[in-house]
C-alpha positions, 0 to 999 in steps of 0.5 A: 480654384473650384477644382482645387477645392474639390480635390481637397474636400474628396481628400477630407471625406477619404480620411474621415471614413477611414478614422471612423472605421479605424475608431469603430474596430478599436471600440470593439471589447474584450470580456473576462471571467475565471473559473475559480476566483479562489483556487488553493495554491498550486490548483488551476483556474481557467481564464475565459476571454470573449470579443463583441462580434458587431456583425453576429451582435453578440460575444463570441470566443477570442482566440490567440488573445494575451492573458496577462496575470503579472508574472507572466503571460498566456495565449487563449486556445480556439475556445478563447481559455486559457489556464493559469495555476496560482504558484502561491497565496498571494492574490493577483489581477488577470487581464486580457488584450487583443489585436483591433480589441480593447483590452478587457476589464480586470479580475482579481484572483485570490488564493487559498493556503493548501492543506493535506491530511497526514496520518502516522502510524503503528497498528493501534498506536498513532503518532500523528493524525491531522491537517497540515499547511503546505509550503507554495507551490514556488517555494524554494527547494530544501536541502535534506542531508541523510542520517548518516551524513554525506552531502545535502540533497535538495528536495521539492519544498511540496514533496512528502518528504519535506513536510514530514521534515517540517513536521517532526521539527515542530512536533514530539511524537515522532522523529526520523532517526534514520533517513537513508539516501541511495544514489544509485536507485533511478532515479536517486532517492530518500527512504525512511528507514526509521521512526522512533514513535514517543509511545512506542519503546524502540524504534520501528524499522525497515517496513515504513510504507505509504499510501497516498489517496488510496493508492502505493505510488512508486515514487520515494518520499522526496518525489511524491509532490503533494496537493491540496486535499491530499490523504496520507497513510504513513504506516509501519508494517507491510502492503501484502504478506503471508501467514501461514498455519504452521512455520514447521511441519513435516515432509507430507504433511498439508499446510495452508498460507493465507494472502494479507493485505493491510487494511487503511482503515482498520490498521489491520490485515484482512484477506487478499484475493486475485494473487498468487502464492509461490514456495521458492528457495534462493536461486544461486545463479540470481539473487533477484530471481528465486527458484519455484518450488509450487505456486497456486492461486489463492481461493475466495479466501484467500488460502492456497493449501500446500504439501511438500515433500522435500525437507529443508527451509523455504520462503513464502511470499506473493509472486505478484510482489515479486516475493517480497516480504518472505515468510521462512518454512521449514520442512523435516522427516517425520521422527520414526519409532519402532513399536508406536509411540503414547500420548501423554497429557501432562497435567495442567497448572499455573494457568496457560494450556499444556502441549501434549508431549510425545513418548516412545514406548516398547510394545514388545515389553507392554504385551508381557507385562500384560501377558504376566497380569493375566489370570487364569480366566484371562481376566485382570481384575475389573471387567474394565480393566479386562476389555481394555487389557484384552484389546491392548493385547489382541492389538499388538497380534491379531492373528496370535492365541489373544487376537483369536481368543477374543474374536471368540468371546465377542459378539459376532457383530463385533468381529469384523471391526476387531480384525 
């Protein structure tokens, strides 16, 4: 009997330790906190569990702990984080849980409705400038048709291209009228061809650009997905172009070409250093990839000085753009004259300033008119009239009877300049 009562008191103490180790481990916490208790939608948070280590007396990182946030769930790394994005505004609870841990206390977590910065715009003329709410980032795709018709396409409900869509349905001063979609660009994708702007008279076509926080992303309009704080440039006109000081000259003859960019915040063109200026002509073997006449790179000014001396028409542009946009020259032979030619001015009126024509003349024919005017002194009537007469007619023969004769009269200082 006294043996049977020991076993069964040795029996009770065996599970009364093991329930008490059992509860001490289950007693041991979980601790959450977020980063951000208020990201805007489609942002980041990061969820930062910690457990009670009883031997250290302190909070340490819980790894591989399950971070629950009601649409789904997460494991914390080595450092006990883990990050969740908020999908839309709608606020919700994150909690944690551990093997041998309590489950942690619970944090609320409260969205904020994104916005970007949109700006479109013609030089001086802006349609649009403002910010504009953001569909959730788990908002369903939209289904875009082309202007031209065919199937729809969806598109992301953040993408560029479908708040623009957004946008012009709920605004006047602009619209998409014509927006093309081409299959076969890899990957497929939209381009805005058109834009007719309500201050402008005709739509503007074929050169709409944008810029995204400062920088040219090559993805189309319905691939660029946009974020809270995000700055759009919608602007018609070029990223980089050529001018040139004059589009028609003549075989020898120096020309300059300046490098442009476009100016963001002016809406203007300014100097563009660091590139390439390149004179090329179609390539008949490959449209893709011109024939080189000259390159040079540009100076501090952004200037290249050419002189070419073939005639026929060319195009100009950056190489580092792959000579896009273009910039027609045309290059001729100088017109030849027997016998000089004379500048005439025409006379002004009416306002704007009159272009100095040029007009052949008959120096043949000049100097016997001169010779037939000439008094027996060699005189034509005034002194003025006389040197300007003589020089004229010495001019046109240095080495006949007038030249010498006037190297006479002159003063000896003067000879060296007149021969």
């Amino acid at each position: 009997m006294k043996k049977t009562g020991f076993l069964f008191f040795c029996f009770f103490v065996f599970l009364f330790n093991a329930g008490q180790a059992k509860a001490d481990t289950a007693t041991t916490t979980l601790d959450i906190s977020a980063s951000d208790f208020s990201p805007y939608d489609g942002a980041t948070t990061t969820v930062s569990v910690l457990q009670f280590d009883q031997d250290a007396n302190g909070w340490v990182p819980a790894p591989d702990a399950t971070v629950d946030f009601g649409w789904g769930a997460t494991t914390t790394d080595m450092n006990g984080k883990a990050d969740i994005t908020a999908t839309s505004s709608m606020p919700f609870s994150v909690s944690a849980s551990k093997t041998n841990f309590l489950s942690s206390n619970s944090i609320d977590i409260t969205p904020q409705v994104a916005h970007a910065n949109i700006t479109i715009r013609n030089g001086a003329t802006v349609a649009f400038s403002g910010v504009v709410a953001l569909p959730a980032a788990n908002a369903v795709s939209v289904n875009i048709t082309p202007t031209a018709g065919g199937g729809t396409v969806a598109v992301p409900a953040r993408s560029l291209l479908s708040v623009l869509k957004t946008l012009d349905a709920a605004r006047n001063e602009f619209a998409i009228t014509d927006l093309r979609y081409y299959s076969y660009f890899d990957p497929p994708s939209f381009y805005i061809n058109c834009i007719t702007i309500t201050a402008e008279t005709n739509p503007l076509c074929g050169s709409w650009q944008y810029n995204l926080n400062g920088v040219y992303p090559w993805d189309g309009v319905d691939q660029a997905l946009l974020e809270n704080g995000d700055m759009v440039i919608l602007y018609f006109g070029n990223q980089r172009q050529v001018s040139l000081s004059t589009t028609a000259t003549t075989i020898g003859t120096s020309f300059i070409a300046t490098a442009q960019k476009y100016d963001l915040n002016s809406s203007s063109y300014v100097v563009a250093t660091g590139v390439t200026i390149g004179i090329t002509q179609p390539n008949p073997n490959d449209l893709w990839n011109p024939l080189e006449i000259a390159t040079s790179t540009v100076d501090a000014n952004g200037q290249a000085v050419f002189t070419l001396n073939t005639a026929g028409t060319y195009n100009v542009g950056i190489k580092e753009d792959y000579y896009f946009p273009l910039t027609t020259l045309t290059i001729t032979a100088p017109v030849s004259s027997s016998g000089g030619s004379v500048i005439i001015i025409p006379a002004s009126g009416g306002g704007g300033s009159a272009s100095a024509a040029t007009s052949k003349i008959d120096l043949a024919k000049a100097a016997d008119f001169l010779i037939a005017k000439q008094n027996a002194d060699g005189s034509y009537n005034s002194a003025m009239l006389t040197d300007w007469s003589a020089l004229a007619l010495a001019s046109v023969n240095p080495n006949g009877a007038a030249g010498q004769k006037l190297k006479i009269i002159c003063s000896p200082t003067l000879t060296p300049w007149l021969a």
